[in-house]
Backbone and ligand atoms as CSV (ligand in chain L), in Angstrom:
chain,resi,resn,atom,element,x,y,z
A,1,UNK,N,N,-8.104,2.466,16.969
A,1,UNK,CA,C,-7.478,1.506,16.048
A,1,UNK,C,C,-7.467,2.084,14.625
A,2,UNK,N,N,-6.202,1.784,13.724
A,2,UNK,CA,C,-6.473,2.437,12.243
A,2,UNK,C,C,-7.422,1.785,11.920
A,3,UNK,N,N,-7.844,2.427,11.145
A,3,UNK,CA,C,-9.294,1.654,9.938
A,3,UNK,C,C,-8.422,0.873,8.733
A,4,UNK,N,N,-8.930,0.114,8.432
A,4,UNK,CA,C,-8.527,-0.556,7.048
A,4,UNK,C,C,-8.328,0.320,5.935
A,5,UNK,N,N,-7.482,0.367,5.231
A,5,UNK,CA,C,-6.328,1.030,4.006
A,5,UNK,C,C,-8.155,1.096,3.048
A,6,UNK,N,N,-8.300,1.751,2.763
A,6,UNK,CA,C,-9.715,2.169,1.546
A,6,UNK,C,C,-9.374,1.783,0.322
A,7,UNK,N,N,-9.163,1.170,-0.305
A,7,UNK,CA,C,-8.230,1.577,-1.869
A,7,UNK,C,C,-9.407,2.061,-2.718
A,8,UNK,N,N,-10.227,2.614,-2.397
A,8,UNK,CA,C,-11.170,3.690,-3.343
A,8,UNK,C,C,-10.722,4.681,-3.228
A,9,UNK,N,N,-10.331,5.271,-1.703
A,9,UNK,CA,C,-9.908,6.640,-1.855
A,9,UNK,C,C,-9.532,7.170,-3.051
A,10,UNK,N,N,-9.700,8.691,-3.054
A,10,UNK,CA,C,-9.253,9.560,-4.065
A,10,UNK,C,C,-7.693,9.437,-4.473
A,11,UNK,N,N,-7.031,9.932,-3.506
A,11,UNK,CA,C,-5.870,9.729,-3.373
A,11,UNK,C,C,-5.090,8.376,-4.001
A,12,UNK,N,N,-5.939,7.179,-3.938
A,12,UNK,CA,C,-5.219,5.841,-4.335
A,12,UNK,C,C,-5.469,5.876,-6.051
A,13,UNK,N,N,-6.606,6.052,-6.205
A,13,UNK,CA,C,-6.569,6.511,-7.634
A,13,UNK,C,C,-5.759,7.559,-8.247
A,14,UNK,N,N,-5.876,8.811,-7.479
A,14,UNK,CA,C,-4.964,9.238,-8.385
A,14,UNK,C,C,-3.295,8.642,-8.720
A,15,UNK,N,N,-3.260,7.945,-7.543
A,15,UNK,CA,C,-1.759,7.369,-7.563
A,15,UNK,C,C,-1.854,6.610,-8.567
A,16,UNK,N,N,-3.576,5.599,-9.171
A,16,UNK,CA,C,-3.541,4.469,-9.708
A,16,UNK,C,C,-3.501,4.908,-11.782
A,17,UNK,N,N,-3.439,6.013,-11.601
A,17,UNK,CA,C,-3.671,7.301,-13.033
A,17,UNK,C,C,-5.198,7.173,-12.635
A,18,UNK,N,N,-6.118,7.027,-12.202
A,18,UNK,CA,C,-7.520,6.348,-12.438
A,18,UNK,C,C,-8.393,7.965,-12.902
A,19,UNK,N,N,-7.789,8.871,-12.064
A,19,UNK,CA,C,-8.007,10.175,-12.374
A,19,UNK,C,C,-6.977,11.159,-12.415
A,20,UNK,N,N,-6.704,12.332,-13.094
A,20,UNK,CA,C,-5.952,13.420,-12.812
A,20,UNK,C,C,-5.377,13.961,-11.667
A,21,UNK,N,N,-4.131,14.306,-11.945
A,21,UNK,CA,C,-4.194,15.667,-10.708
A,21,UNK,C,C,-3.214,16.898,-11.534
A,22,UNK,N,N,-2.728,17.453,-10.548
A,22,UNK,CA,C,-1.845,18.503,-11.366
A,22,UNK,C,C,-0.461,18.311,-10.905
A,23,UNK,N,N,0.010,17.480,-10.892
A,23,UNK,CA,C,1.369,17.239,-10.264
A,23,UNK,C,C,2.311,18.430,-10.556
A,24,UNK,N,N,3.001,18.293,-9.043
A,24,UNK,CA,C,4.534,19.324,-8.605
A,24,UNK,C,C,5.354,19.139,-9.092
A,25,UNK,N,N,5.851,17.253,-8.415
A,25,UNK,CA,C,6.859,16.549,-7.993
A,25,UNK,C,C,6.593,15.329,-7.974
A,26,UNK,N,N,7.497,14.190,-8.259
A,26,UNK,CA,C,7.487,13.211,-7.649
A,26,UNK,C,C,9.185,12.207,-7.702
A,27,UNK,N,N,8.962,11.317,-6.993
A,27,UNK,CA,C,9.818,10.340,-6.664
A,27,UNK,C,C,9.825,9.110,-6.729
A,28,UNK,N,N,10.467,7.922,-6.331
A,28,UNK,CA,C,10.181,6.422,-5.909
A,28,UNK,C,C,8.740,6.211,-4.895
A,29,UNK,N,N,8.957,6.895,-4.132
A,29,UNK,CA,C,8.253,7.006,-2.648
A,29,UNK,C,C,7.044,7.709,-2.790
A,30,UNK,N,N,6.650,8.906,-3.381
A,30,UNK,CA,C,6.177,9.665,-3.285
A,30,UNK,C,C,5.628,10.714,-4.170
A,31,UNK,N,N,4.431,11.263,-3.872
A,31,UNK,CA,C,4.523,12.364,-4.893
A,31,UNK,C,C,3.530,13.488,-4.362
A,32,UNK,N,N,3.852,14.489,-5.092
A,32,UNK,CA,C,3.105,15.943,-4.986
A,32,UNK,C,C,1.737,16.570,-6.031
A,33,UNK,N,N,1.075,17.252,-5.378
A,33,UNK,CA,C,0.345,17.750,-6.181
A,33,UNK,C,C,-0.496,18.689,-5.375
A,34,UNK,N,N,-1.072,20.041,-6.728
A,34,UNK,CA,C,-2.035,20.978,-5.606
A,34,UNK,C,C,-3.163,20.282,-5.228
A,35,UNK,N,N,-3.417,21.116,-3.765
A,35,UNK,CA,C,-4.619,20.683,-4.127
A,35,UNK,C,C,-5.666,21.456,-4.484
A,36,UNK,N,N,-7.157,20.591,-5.197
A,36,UNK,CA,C,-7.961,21.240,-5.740
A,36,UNK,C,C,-8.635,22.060,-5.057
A,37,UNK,N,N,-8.712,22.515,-3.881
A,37,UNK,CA,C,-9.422,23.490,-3.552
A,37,UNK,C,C,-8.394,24.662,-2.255
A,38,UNK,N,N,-7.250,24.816,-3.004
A,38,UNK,CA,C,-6.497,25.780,-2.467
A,38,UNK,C,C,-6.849,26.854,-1.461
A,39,UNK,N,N,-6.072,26.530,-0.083
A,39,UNK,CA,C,-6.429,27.713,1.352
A,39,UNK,C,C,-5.265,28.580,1.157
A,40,UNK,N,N,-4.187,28.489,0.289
A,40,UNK,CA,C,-3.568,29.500,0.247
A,40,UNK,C,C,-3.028,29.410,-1.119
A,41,UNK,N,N,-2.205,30.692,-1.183
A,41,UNK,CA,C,-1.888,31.186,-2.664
A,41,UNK,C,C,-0.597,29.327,-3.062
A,42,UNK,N,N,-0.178,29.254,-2.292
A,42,UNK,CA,C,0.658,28.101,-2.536
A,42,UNK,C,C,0.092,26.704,-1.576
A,43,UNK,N,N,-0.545,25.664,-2.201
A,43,UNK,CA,C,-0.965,24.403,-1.001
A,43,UNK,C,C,-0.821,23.250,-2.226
A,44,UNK,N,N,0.188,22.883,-1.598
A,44,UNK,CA,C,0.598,20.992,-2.178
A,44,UNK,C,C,-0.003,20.433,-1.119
A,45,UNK,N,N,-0.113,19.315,-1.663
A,45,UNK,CA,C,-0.209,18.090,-0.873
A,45,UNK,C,C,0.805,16.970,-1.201
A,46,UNK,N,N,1.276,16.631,-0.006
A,46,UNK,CA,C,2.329,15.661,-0.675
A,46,UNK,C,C,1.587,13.896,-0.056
A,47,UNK,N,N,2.244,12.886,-0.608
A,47,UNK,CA,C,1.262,11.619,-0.355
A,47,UNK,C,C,2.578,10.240,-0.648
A,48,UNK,N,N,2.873,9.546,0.161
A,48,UNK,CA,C,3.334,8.378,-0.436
A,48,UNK,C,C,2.629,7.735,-1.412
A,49,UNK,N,N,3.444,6.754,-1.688
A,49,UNK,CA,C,2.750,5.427,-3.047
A,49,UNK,C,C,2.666,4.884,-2.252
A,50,UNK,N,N,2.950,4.584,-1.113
A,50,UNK,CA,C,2.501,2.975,-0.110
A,50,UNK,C,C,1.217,3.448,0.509
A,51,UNK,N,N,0.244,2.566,0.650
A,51,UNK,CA,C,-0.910,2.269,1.379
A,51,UNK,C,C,-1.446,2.727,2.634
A,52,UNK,N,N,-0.906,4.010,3.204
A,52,UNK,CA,C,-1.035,4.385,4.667
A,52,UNK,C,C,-1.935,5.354,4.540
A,53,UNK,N,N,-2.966,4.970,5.632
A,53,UNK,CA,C,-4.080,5.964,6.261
A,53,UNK,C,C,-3.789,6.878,6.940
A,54,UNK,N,N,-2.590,6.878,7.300
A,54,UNK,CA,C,-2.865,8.291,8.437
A,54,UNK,C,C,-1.212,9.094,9.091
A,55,UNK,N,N,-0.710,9.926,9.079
A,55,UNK,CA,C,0.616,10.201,9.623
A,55,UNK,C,C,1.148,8.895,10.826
A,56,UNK,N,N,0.411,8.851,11.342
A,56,UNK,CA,C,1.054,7.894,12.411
A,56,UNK,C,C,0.873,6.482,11.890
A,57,UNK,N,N,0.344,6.185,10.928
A,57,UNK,CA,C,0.001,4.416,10.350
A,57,UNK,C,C,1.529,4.558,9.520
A,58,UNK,N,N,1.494,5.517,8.641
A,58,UNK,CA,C,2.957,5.552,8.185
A,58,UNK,C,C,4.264,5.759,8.909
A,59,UNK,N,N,4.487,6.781,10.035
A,59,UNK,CA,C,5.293,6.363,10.950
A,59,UNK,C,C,5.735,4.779,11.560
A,60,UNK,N,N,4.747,4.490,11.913
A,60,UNK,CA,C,5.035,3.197,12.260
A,60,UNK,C,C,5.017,2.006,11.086
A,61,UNK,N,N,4.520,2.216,10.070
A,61,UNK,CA,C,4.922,0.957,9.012
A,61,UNK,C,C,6.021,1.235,7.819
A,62,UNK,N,N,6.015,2.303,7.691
A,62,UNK,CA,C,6.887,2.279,6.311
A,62,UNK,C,C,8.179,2.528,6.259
A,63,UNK,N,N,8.738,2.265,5.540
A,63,UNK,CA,C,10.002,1.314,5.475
A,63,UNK,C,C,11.423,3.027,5.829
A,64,UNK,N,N,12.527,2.939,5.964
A,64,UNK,CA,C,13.436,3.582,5.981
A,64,UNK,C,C,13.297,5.009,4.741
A,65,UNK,N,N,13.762,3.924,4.005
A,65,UNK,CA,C,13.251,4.307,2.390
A,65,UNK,C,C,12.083,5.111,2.080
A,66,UNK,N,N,10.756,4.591,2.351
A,66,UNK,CA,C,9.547,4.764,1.985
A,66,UNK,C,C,9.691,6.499,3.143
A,67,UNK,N,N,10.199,6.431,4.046
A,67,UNK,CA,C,9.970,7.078,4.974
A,67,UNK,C,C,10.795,8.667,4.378
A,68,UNK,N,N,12.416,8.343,4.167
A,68,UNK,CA,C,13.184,9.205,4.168
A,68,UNK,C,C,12.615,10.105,2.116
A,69,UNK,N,N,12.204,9.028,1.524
A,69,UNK,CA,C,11.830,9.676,-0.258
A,69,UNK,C,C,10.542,10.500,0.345
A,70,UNK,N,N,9.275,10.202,1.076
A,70,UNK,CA,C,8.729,10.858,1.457
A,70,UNK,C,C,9.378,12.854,1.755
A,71,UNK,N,N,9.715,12.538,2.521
A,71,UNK,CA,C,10.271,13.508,3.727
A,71,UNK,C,C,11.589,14.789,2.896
A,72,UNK,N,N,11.862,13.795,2.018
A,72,UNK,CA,C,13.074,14.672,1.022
A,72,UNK,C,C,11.847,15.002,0.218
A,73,UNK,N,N,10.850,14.685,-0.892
A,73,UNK,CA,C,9.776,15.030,-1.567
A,73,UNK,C,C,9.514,16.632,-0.652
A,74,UNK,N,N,9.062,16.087,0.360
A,74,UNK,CA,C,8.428,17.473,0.980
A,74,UNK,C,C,9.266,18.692,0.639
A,75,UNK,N,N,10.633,18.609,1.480
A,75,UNK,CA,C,11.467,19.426,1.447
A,75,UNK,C,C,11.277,19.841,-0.027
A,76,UNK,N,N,11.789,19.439,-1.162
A,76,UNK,CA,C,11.771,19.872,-2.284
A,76,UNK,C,C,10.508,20.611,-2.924
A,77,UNK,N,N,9.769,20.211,-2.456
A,77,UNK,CA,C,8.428,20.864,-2.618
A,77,UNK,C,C,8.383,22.459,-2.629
A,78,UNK,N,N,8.824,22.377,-0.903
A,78,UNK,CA,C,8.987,23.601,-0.511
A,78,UNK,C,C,9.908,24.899,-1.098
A,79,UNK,N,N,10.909,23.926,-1.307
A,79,UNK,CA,C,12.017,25.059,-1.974
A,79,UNK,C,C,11.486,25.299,-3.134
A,80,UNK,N,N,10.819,24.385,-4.222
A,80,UNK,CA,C,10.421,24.105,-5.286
A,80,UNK,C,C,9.358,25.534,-5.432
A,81,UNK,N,N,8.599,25.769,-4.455
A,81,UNK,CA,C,7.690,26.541,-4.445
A,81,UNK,C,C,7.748,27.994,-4.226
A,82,UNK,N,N,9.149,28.391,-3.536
A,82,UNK,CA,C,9.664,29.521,-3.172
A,82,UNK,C,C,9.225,30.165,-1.642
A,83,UNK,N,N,9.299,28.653,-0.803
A,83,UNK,CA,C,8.231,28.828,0.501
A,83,UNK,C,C,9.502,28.611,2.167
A,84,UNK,N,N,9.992,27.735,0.836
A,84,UNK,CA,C,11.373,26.839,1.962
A,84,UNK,C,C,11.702,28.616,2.678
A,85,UNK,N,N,12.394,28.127,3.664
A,85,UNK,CA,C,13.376,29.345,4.527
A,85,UNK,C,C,14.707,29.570,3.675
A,86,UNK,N,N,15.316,29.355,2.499
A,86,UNK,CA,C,16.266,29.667,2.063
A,86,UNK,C,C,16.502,29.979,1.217
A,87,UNK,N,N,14.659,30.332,0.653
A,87,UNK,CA,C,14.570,31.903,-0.463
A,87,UNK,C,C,13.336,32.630,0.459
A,88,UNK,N,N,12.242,31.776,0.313
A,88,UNK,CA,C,11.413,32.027,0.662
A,88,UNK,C,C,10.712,32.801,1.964
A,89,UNK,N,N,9.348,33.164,2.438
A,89,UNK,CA,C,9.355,33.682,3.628
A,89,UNK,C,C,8.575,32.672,4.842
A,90,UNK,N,N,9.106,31.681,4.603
A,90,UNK,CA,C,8.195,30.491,5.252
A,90,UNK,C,C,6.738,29.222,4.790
A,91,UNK,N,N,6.498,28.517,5.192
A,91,UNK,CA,C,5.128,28.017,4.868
A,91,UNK,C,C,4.922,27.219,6.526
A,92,UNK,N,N,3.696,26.544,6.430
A,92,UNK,CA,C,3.113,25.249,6.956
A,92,UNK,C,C,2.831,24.377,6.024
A,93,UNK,N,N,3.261,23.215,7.378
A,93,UNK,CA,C,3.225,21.581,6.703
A,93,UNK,C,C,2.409,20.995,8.000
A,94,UNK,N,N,0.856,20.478,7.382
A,94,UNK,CA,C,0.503,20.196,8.544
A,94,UNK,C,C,-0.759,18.912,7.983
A,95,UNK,N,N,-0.688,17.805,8.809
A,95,UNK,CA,C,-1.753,16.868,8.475
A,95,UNK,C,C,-2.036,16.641,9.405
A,96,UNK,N,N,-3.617,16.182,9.103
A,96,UNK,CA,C,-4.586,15.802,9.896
A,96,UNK,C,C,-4.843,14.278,9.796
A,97,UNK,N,N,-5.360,13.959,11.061
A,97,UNK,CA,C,-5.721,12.249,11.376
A,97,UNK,C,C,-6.663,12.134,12.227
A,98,UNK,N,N,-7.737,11.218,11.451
A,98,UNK,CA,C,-8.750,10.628,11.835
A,98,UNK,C,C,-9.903,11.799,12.365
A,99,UNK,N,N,-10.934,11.709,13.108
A,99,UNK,CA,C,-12.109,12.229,13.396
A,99,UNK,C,C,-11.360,13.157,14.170
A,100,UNK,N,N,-10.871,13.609,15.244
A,100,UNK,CA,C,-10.477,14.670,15.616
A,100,UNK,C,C,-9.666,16.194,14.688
A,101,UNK,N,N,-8.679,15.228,14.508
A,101,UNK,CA,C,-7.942,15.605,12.912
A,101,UNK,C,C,-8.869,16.038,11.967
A,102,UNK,N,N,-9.898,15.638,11.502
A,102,UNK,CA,C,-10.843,16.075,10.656
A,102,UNK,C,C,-9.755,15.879,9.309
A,103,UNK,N,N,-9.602,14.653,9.326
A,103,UNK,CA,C,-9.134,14.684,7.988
A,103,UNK,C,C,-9.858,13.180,6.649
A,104,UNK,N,N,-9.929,14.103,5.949
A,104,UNK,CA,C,-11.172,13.945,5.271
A,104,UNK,C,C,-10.880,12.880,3.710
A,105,UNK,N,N,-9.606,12.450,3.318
A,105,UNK,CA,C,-9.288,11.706,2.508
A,105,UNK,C,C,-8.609,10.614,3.368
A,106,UNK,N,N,-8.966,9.367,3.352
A,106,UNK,CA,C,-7.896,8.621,4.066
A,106,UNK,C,C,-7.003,7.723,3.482
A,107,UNK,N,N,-6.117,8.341,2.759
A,107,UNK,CA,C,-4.832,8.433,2.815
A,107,UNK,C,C,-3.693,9.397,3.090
A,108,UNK,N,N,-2.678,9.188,3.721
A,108,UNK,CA,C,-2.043,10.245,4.987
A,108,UNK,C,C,-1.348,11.003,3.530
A,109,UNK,N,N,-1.899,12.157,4.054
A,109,UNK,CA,C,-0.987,13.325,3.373
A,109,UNK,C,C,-0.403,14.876,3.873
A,110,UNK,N,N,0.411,15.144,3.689
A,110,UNK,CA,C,0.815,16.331,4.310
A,110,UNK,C,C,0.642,17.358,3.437
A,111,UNK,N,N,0.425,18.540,3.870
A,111,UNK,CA,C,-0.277,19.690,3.273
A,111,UNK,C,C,0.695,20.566,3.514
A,112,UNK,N,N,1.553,21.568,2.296
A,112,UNK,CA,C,2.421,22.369,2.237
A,112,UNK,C,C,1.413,23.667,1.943
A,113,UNK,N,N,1.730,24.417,3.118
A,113,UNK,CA,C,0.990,25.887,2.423
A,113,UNK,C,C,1.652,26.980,3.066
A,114,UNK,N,N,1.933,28.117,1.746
A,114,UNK,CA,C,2.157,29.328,2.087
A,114,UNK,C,C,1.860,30.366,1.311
A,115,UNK,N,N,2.888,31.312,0.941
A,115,UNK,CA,C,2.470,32.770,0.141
A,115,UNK,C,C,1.489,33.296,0.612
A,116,UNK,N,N,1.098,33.375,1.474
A,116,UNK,CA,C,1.006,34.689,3.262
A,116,UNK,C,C,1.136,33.826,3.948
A,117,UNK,N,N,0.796,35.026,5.306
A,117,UNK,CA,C,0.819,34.810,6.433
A,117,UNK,C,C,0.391,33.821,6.516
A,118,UNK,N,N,-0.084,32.503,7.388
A,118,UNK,CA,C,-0.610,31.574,7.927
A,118,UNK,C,C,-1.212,31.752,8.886
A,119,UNK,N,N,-0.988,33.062,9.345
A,119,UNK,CA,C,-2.307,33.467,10.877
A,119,UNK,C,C,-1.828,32.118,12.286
A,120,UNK,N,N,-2.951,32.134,13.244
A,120,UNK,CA,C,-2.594,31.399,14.370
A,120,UNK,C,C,-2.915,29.791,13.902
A,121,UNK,N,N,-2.165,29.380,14.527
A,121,UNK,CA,C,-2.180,27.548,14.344
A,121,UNK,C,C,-3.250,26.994,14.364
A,122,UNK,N,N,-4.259,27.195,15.565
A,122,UNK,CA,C,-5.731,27.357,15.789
A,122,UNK,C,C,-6.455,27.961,16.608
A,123,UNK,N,N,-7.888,27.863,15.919
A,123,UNK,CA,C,-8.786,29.326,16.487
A,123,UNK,C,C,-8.733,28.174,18.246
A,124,UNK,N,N,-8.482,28.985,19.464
A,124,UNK,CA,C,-8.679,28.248,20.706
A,124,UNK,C,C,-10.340,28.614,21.290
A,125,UNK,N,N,-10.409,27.205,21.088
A,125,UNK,CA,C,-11.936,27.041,21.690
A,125,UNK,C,C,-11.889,26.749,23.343
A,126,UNK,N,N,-12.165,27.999,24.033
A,126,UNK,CA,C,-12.001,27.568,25.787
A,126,UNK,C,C,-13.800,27.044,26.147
L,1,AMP,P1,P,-7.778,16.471,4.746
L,1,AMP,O1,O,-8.941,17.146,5.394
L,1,AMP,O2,O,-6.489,16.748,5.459
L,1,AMP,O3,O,-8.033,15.001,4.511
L,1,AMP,O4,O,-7.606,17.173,3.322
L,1,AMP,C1,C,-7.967,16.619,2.113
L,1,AMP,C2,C,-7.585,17.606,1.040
L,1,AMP,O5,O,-7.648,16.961,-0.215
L,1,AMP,C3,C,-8.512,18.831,0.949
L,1,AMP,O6,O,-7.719,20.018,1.136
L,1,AMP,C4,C,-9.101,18.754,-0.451
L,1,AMP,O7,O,-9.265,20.003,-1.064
L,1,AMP,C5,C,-8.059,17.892,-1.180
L,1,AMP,N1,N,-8.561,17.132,-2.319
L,1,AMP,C6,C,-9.656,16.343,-2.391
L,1,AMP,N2,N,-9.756,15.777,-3.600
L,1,AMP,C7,C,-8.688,16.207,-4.320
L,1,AMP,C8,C,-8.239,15.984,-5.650
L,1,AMP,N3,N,-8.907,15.187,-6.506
L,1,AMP,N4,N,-7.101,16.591,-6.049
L,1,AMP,C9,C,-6.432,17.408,-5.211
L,1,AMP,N5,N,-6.791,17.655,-3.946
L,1,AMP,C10,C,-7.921,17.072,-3.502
């Protein structure tokens, strides 16, 4: 079951000004920023303004709108960054959910990273 929306999270504050960030980008829907402890030479994080815990809590609740300003944010990000495929030499966009996911702010955000390689998707634990 989702967990209840936190509004302490980090993430909600920074949306709320309550603290800093270093902003990319932003939109109606959405906005960008690095994050503070960078895995690659280029890593945004991108985050709606609406209230969602987790990639799939936002799939299923947020609005057309909320959904499509998201999703264009990203894109722009990417190109923004010189990562997109139509300068750039690629990135990953990848979020995590809940305890498996190991994702560790809960509010759903997607993570743009590139400027190298990205190596394998994950280390396989047999
Ligand atoms: P996840 O494990 O997917 O929840 O990732 C959370 C990400 O948020 C991590 O990569 C952190 O480095 C990043 N992060 C945590 N606090 C901040 C902050 N105040 N500003 C920017 N990024 C942050």
């Amino acid at each position: 079951m989702t967990p209840a929306y936190d509004d302490q999270n980090i993430f909600a504050r920074i949306l709320r000004g309550e603290i800093p960030c270093d902003k990319v980008a932003e939109n109606d829907h959405a906005l960008a920023f690095r994050d503070i402890n960078p895995a690659a030479p280029v890593h945004v994080l991108v985050i709606p303004k609406g209230a969602y815990v987790s990639f799939d809590d936002f799939c299923a609740r947020a609005s057309e709108a909320e959904l499509a300003g998201f999703l264009r944010l990203s894109g722009q990000v990417a190109e923004a960054e010189g990562v997109a495929l139509k300068r750039g030499a690629g990135f990953r966009a990848i979020t995590n959910a809940g305890e498996h996911g190991v994702q560790e702010v809960p509010h759903f955000h997607l993570h743009i990273l590139g400027g190298r390689g990205m190596g394998p998707m994950l280390t396989r634990r047999d």
